[in-house]
C-alpha positions as CSV (number, residue, x, y, z in Angstrom):
1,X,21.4,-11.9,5.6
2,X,19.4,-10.7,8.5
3,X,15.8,-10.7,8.5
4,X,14.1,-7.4,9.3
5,X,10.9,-7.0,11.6
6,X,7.8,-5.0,9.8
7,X,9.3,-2.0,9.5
8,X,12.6,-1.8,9.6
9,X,13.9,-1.8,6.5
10,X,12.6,-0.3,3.3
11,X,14.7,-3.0,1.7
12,X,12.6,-6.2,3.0
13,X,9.2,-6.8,3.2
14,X,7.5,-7.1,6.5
15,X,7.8,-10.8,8.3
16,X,4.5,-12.6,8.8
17,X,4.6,-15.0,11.5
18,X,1.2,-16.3,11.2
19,X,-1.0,-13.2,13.2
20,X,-2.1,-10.2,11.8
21,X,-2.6,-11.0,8.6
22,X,-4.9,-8.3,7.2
23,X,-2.2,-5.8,8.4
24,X,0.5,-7.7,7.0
25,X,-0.9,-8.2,3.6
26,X,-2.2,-4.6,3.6
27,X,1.6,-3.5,4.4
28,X,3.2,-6.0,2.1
29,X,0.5,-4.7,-1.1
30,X,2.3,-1.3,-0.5
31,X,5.8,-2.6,-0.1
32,X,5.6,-5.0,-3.5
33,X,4.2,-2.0,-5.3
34,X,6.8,0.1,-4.2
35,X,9.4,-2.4,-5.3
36,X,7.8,-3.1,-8.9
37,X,4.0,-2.3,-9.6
38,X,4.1,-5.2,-12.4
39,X,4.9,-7.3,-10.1
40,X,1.8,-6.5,-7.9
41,X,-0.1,-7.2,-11.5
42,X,1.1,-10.1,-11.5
43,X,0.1,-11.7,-7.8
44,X,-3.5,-9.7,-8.4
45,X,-4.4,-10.7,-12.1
46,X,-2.1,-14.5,-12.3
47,X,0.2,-16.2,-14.4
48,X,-0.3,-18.6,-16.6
49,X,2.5,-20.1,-18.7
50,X,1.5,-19.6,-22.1
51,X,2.4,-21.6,-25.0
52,X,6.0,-20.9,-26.9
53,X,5.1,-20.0,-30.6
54,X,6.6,-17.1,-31.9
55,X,9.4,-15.2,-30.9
56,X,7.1,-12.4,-29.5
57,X,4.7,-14.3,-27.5
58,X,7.7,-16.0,-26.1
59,X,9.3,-12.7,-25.0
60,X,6.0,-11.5,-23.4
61,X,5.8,-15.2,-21.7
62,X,9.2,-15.0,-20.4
63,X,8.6,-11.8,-18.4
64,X,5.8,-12.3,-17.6
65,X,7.4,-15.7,-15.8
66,X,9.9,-13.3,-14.6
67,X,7.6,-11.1,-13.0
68,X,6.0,-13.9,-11.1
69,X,9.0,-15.4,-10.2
70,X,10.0,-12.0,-8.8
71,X,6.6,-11.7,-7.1
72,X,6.9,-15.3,-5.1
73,X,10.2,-14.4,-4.0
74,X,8.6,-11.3,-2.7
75,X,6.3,-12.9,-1.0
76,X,7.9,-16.2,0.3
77,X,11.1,-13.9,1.7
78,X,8.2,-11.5,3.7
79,X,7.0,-15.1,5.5
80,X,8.2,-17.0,8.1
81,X,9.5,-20.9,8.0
82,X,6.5,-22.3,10.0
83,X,4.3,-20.2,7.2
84,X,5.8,-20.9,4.2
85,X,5.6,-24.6,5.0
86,X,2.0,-24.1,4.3
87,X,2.3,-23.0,0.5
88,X,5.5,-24.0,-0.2
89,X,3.6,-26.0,-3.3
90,X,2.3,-23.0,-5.1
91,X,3.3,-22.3,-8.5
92,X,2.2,-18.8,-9.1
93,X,2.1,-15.4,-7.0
94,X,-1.7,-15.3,-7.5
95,X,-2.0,-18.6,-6.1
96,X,-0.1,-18.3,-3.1
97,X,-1.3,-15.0,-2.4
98,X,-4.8,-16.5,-2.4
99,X,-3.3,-19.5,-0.2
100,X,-2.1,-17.4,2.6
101,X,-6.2,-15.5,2.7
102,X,-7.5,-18.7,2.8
103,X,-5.3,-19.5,5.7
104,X,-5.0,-16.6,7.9
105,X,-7.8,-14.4,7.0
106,X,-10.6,-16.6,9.1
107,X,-7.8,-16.3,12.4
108,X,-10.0,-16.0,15.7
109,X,-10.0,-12.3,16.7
110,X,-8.8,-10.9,13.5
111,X,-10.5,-8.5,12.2
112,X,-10.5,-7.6,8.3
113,X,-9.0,-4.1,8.0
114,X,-12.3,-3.2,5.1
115,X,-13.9,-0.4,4.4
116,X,-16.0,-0.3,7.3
117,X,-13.2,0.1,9.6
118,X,-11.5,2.6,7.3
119,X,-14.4,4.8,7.4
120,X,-13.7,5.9,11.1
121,X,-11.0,7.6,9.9
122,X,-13.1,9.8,7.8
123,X,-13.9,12.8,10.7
124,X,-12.6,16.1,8.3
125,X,-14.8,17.8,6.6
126,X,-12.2,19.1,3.7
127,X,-12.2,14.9,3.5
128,X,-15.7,14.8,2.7
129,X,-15.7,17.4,0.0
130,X,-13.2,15.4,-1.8
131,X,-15.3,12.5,-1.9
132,X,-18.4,14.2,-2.5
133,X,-16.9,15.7,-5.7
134,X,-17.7,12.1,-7.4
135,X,-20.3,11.1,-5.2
136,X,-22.1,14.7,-3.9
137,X,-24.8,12.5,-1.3
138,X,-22.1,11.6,0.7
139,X,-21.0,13.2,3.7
140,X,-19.7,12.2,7.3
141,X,-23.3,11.9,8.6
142,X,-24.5,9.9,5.6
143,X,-25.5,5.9,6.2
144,X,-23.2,5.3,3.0
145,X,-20.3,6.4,4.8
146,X,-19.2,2.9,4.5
147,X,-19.2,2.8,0.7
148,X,-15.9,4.2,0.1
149,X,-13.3,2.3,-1.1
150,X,-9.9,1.5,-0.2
151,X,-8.6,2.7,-3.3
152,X,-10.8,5.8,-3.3
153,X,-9.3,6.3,0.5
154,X,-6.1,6.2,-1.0
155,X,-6.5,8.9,-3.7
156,X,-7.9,11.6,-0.4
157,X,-4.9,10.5,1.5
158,X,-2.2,11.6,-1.4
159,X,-4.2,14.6,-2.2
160,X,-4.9,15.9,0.9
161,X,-0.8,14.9,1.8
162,X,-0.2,17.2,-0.9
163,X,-2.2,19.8,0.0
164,X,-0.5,19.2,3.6
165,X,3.3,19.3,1.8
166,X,2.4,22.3,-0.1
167,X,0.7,24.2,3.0
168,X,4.0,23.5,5.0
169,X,6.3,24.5,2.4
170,X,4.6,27.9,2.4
171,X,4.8,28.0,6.0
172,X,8.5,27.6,5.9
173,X,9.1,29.8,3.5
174,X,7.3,32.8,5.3
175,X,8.8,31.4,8.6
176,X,12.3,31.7,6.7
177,X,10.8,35.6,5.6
178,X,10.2,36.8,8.9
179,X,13.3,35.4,10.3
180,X,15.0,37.2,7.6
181,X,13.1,40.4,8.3
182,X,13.6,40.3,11.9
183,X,17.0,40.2,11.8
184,X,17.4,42.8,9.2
185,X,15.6,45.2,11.6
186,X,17.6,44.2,14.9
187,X,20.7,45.2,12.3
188,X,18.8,48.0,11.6
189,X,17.9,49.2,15.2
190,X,21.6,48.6,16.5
């Protein structure tokens, strides 16, 4: 099977070659999400192998194995051979995860994508009043511009996407209207 650059495929994660990390691992949280959010669970929160009792704990214990099983493969496929030389001992998701970090996060000239440099995105002021509904200090000129999260980020993204989807879809649809209506009066006229 080929392997895909970042990118490329919806189907494979993105290929980290040992640069870029914080962009990688930013692009690869979204893609293993995508795929399975347990999985994601699993590489965030560990896996331990707990003892084989009863029948129920064993069934819990046995996907939660699968899971991080699932997870690794994620995660060894997204990396290159020269990088996966490097962790090729791990024995959980969590810990290689935390392996590659460790690694490639202190890279010369890499800078952590945090919420620092996710605040300069923050220039709308429709963006502000969506934060400020949970935090009502905050605005673009505030010091604590730098506060929000990533997560928090996220949530304004989707909901102001959906606003965007639902704006456009109205557009279209009155586009479509006019359209309609200007060619029922050039029928008309003729």
């Amino acid at each position: 099977m080929a392997r895909f650059e970042e990118g490329s495929s919806i189907s494979c994660p993105p290929l980290f070659k040992g640069e870029a990390y914080f962009q990688w691992a930013n692009i690869m949280k979204f893609f293993i999400k995508s795929q399975d959010y347990e999985v994601w669970d699993i590489i965030e929160d560990g896996y331990l192998e707990a003892p084989k009792k009863k029948k129920k704990q064993r069934s819990a214990n046995e996907t939660k194995a699968k899971l991080n099983t699932k997870a690794m493969h994620f995660l060894y496929f997204g990396l290159n051979k020269e990088v996966s030389k490097r962790i090729s001992t791990c024995k959980s998701a969590k810990e290689l995860w935390e392996k590659l970090e460790k690694f490639y996060s202190n890279k010369k000239g890499e800078k952590k994508d945090d919420d620092q440099s996710c605040a300069n995105l923050i220039s709308n002021p429709k963006v502000d009043g969506v934060l400020a509904l949970d935090e009502p200090k905050v605005s673009s000129n505030s010091s604590e511009l730098y506060s929000y999260s990533f997560d928090k980020l996220q949530d304004v993204f989707d909901e102001l996407f959906l606003e965007f989807e639902t704006m456009n879809s109205k557009i279209k649809k009155m586009i479509s209207k006019l359209e309609f209506e200007n060619d029922f009066l050039l029928k008309t006229k003729n």
